[in-house]
DRENLUM-196485 format. One line per 10 residues: number of its first residue (from 0); for each residue x, y, z of C-alpha. Coordinates in steps of 0.5 Angstrom, whole numbers, plus 500, padded with zeros to 3 digits. Each point is the difference from the previous one (the first is absolute). Layout:
<rs>
NUM) X,Y,Z | ...
</rs>
This chain:
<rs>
0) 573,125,818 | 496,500,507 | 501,499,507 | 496,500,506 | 503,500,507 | 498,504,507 | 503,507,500 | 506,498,505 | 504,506,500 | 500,508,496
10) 506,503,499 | 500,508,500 | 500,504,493 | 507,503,499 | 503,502,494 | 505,496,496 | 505,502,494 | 502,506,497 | 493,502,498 | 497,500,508
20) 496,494,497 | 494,499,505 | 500,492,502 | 497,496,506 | 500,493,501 | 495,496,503 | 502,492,503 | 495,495,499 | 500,493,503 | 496,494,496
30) 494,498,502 | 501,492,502 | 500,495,505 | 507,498,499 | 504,501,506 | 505,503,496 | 497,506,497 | 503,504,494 | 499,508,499 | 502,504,494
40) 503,508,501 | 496,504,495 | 502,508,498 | 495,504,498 | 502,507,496 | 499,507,499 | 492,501,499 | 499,492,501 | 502,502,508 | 493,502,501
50) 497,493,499 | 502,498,507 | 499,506,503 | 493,496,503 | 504,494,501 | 501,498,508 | 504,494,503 | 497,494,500 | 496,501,494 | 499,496,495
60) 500,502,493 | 502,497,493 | 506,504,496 | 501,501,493 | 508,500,498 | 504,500,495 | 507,496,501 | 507,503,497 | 506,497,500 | 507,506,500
70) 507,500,499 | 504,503,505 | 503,507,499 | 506,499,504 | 501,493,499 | 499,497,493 | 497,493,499 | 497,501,507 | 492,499,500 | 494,502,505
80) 493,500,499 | 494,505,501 | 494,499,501 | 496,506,500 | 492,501,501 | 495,504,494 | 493,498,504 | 497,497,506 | 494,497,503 | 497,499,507
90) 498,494,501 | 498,499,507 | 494,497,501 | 497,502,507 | 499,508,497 | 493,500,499 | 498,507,499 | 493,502,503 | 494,503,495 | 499,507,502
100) 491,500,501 | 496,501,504 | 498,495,505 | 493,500,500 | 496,492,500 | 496,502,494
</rs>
């Protein structure tokens, strides 16, 4: 699955679990004209933390997912969601990138 919205908020890494998991998790918010707009919280893991390491707020960008339902530990027959991050893509439009070369007119 794919969702593409503008970078709202980025999370600090930390490290999560008993093995010292590195996760950071980026807030992106639907790219719409509706007045309510929704937004998506995605976690990003261990190497896959280095993907949004050139991502700035304000961006726009399109995450890959991978969606998980889990079954709480400490609460049996209580459920949440995860939605974790395995790729992105900018997709801002106004960065054009200027061609190296010489100016010459000929």
């Amino acid at each position: 699955m794919q969702y593409t919205g503008t970078v709202k908020f980025i999370w600090p890494k930390e490290e999560v679990g008993a093995n010292a998991i590195v996760k950071q998790t980026i807030v992106l918010e639907e790219d719409t004209d509706r007045e309510f707009k929704g937004g998506l919280a995605v976690d990003f893991f261990k190497e896959k933390t280095d993907l949004i390491s050139e991502v700035k707020v304000g961006d726009m960008i399109t995450v890959y997912i991978n969606t998980r339902v889990n079954e709480s530990k400490t609460q049996p027959g209580r459920y949440f969601n995860s939605i974790s991050g395995r790729r992105l893509e900018a997709t801002n439009s106004g960065a054009a990138k200027k061609e190296e070369g010489d100016d010459l007119p000929f």
